[in-house]
N, C-alpha and C positions, 0 to 999 in steps of 0.2 A: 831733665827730660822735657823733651818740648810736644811736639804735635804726637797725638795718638792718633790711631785710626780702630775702631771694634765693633762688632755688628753685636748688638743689644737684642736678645730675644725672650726678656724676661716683661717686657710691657713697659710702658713710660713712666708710669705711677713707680716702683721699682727704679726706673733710669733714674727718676729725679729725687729718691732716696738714696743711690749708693753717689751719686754725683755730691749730695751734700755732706754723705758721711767722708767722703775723701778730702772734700774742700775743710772738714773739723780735726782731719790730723794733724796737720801744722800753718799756727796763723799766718803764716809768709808764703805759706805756697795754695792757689787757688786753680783749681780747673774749670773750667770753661766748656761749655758744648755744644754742638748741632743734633741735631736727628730729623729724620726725612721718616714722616706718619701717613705721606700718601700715596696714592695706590703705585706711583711710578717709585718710588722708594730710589732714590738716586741724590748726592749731595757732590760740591765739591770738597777733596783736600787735596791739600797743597797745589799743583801743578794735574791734578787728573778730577774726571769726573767719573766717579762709581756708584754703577748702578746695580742693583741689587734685582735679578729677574730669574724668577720659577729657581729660586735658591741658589742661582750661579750670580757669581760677581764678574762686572762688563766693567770696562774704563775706555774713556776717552779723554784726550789732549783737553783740560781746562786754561780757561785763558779769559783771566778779567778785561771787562771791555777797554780800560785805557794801555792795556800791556803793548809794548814794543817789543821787537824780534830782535834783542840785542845782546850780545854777549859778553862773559868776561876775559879778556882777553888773557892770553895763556901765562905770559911774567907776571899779573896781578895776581894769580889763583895762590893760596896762601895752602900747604900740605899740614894734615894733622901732626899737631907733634908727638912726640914717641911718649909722653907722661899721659896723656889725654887715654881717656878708657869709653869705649862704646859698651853702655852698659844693655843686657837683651832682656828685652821689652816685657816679653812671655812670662819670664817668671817675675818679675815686678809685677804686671798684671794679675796674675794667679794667686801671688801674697794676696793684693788687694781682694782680691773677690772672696777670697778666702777669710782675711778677716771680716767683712761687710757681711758675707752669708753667717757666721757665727755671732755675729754681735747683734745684727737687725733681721735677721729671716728666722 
């Protein structure tokens, strides 16, 4: 699993308890995080920027300031292979909260 994206409404103090308990599940694997604490509550991922207003989620085209407008061209683009599995995110997440709420709240 690579990039997450979740809106956090349990407080920071809280964000940066279950961030540590998941970085203690296994020594090889670490996560990482942003949060946006101010009033415009807006961050980038990946390619978008989302902003968070009066409870509705807004995105716009993010684009670091050295990016070029350049493409892969279509015989380099490499197709998933048929072994490869797209694991959903949801209930991975849900485990996790689930064990975090029973072991630390």
């Amino acid at each position: 699993m690579d990039d997450i994206f979740m809106i956090w409404t349990h407080g920071e103090e809280h964000l940066k308890t279950f961030i540590g308990y998941l970085n203690s599940i296994h020594p090889s694997i670490k996560f990482t995080h942003e949060y946006s604490n101010s009033l415009h509550q807006t961050l980038p991922f990946l390619d978008v920027q989302v902003h968070l207003i009066n409870n509705d989620i807004q995105t716009d085209l993010y684009t670091k300031s050295m990016h070029r407008q350049t493409s892969i061209p279509p015989k380099n683009i490499v197709p998933p292979k048929p072994h490869q599995k797209s694991y959903p995110v949801r209930p991975l997440l849900s485990n996790l909260l689930d064990m975090f709420y029973r072991d630390f709240l």
